[in-house]
N, C-alpha and C positions, 0 to 999 in steps of 0.2 A: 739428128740435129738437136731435139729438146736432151734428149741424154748429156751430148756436147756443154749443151749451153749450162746446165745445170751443176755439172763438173767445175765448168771455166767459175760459174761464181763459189761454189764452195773454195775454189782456189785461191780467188781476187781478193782474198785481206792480208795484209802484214803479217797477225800471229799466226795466220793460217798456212803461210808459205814460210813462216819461222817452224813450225809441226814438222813440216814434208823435207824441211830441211835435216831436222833433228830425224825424225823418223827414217832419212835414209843411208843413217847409219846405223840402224836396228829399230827391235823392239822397246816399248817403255812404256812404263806403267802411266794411268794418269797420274799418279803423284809424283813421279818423277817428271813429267812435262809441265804441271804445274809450279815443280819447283826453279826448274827452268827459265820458264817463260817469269816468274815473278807476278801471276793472275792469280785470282780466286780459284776455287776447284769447279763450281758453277759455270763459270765464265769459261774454262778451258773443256770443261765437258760441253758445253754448248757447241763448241767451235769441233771438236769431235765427234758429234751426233750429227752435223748436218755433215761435215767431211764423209763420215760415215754412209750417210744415207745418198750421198751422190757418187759411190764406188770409189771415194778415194782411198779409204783406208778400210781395213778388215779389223774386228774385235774379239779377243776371247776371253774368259775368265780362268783363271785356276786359284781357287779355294779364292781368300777374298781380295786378290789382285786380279784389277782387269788390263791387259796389256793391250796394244794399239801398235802397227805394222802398218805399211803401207799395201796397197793391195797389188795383188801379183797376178790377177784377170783381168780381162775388160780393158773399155776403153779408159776407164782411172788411171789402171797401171800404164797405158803410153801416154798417158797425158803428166805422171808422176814423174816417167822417165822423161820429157819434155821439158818439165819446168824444173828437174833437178841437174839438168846439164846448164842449164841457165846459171840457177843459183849459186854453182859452183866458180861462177866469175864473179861473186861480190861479198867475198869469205868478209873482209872488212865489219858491213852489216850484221855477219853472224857470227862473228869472233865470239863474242860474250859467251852466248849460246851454247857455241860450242867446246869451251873450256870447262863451262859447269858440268857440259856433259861429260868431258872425260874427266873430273873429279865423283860424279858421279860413279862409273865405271870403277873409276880405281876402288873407291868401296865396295862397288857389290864384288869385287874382284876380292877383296884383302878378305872379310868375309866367308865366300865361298870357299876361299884357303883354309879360315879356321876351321871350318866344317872338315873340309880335306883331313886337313893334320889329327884331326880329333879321330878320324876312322882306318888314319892310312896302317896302320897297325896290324888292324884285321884283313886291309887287301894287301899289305905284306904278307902274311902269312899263306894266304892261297898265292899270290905271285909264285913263290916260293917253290911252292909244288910240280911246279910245269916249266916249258921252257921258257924264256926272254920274251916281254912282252912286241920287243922291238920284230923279232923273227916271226912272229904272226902276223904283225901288220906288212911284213916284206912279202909273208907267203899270200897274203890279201891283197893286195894291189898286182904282186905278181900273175894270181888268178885273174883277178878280173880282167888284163890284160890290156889297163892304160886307154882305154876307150872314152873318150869324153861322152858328158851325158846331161842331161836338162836338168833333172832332178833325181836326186840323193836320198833317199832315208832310212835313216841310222836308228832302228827298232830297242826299245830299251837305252839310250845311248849315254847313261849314265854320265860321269864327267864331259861328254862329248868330246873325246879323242877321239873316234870314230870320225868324225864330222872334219876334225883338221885332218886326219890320216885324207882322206878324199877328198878334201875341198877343193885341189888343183884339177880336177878331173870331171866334179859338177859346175856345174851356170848358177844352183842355187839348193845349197843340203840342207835339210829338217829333221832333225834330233826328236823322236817321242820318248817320254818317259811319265812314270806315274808318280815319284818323287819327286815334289816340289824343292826339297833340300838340296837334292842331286840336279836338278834345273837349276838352279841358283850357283853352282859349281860351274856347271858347265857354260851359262851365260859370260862367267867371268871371264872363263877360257878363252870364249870365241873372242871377246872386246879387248882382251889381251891380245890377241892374235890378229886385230883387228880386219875377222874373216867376216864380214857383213854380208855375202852372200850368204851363211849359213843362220840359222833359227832353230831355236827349241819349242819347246809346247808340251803339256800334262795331256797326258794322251791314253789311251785303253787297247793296249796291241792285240785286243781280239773283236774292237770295235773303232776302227781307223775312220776320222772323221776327214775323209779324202775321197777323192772319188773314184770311181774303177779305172784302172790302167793307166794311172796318172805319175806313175816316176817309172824312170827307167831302170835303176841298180834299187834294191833294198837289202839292207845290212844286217843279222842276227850276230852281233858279238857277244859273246856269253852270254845268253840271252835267255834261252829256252832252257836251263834247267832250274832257273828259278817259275817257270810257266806251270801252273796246274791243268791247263791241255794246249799243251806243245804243237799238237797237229792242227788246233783252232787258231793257233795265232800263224801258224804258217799258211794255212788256207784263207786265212784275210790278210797275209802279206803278198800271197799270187792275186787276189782281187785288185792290188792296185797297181800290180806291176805291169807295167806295159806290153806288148806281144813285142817280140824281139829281144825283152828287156832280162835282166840278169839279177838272180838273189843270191847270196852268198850268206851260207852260214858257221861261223867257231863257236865252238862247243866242247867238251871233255868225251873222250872217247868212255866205255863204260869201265867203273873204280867201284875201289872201296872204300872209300874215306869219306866212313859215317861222322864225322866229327862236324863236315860241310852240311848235312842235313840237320844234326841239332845245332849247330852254333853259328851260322851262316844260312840258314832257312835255303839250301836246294834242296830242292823236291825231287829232282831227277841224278840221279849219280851217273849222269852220263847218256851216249849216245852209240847205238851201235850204226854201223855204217850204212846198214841197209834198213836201217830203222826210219833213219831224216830221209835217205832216197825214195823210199815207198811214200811218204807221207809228201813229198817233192811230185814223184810222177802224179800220183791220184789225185792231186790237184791239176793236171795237167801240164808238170814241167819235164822237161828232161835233164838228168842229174850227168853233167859233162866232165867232173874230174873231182877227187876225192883224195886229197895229202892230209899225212900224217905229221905232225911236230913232236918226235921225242925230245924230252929234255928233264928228265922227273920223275916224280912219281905218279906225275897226272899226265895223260899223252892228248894232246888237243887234235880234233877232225877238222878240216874245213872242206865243207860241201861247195862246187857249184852247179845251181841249176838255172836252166833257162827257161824261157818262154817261146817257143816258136814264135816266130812272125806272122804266121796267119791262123792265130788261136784268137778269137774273141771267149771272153771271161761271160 
């Protein structure tokens, strides 16, 4: 009841049900809710500090942005999802709000583009090598076999293609990466795609600030040969995958094109097939089917493995 009551007032003011509103079409930094709302930064940190402090919204930082989501436990989160099926009958109220917001978007969107365009150069040249990026994502959905799922995460998830390729098939995907440049790409993506179940966040794929067994599918798309230990980030991606639940990883079969480890920083030229499976089982998964993509000079592996149902981690 006191949990309740103290929700219900962080809720009960105007800009604070104008926040929940904006926030449940993503994340935002405070200064972009600031610029929003047309407050001081004081005045709107205030009104997110105590949001905060009665579980309505979750906070993180990466480098010297702090972002602000709505929170996805607890009693906050059905009391979020309460008050925003509400506020979706009085759009009128929130027009302003929400225009600035997608002029907001469209910048961080145009933005992430130039960054894009500035690098696509060099991920042309590896595309180049291998087959269609298109026929990997068909061989990955194909794998995993169209199974809907709670929760998604897309390791390393760079642009967050990843995150649209799956987003019809989670309730709610999260994109980690360590590149704030490449988060800012990928943000665009999704508010382009206007896929607001899905989220990003600067992350440490060998130390996932998640809790044990908490998504069902986790993703390694090229992923692991830029990893300096490969088999650490795979054994805290079985930490959080649920029993039942399914990982799938693409990767480059083993090559020679030393040119990717000086001019492209992989570490790893590759993956032999019984290399990711050992590293799969020993964590306790079972490695359930192993396709090939020729199409180049590069031949790409995708592993799946699973988690039994009655493995606790």
């Amino acid at each position: 009841m006191d949990e309740l009551l103290a929700a219900l007032r962080a809720a009960g003011e105007a800009t604070r049900l104008r926040v929940l509103a904006l926030l449940g079409r993503g994340e935002l930094t405070v200064g972009e809710l600031v610029h929003i709302l047309d407050q001081s930064q004081p005045r709107v940190s205030r009104h997110l500090k105590l949001m905060g402090e009665a579980g309505l919204l979750d906070r993180f930082q990466e480098g010297t942005q702090v972002f602000y989501r709505l929170s996805e436990n607890g009693l906050g989160a059905a009391l979020n999802d309460a008050l925003l099926a509400l506020l979706e009958g009085d759009g009128a109220a929130l027009e302003h709000d929400l225009k600035v917001l997608e002029k907001i978007r469209a910048e961080r969107f145009e933005k992430a583009q130039a960054y894009f365009r500035a690098h696509a150069a060099e991920w042309d040249q590896i595309r180049s090598l291998y087959v269609a990026e298109a026929e990997v994502e068909q061989a990955l959905l194909e794998m995993q076999g169209g199974a809907k799922v709670e929760r998604f995460l897309d390791m390393g998830t760079g642009t967050g293609r990843m995150l649209e390729v799956f987003a019809h098939l989670a309730s709610q995907g999260l994109g980690i990466d360590v590149s704030r440049d490449m988060l800012s790409v990928a943000r665009g993506n999704l508010a382009l795609k206007s896929l607001d179940h899905c989220q990003v966040r600067q992350g440490d794929m060998y130390e996932l600030l998640l809790g044990d067994e908490s998504q069902e599918l986790v993703l390694f798309h090229q992923v692991l040969h830029f990893a300096d230990d490969p088999q650490r980030a795979l054994k805290e991606a079985v930490r959080v995958l649920a029993p039942g639940g399914t990982l799938l990883v693409a990767d480059f079969a083993p090559h020679r094109e030393e040119f990717l480890r000086d001019e492209q920083a992989h570490r790893r030229l590759g993956f032999a097939d019984d290399e990711v499976s050992h590293w799969c089982e020993h964590a306790g998964l079972k490695t359930t089917e192993i396709r090939h993509l020729d199409g180049g000079r590069l031949r790409v592996t995708i592993w799946r493995c699973d988690k039994p149902a009655d493995v606790k981690e």
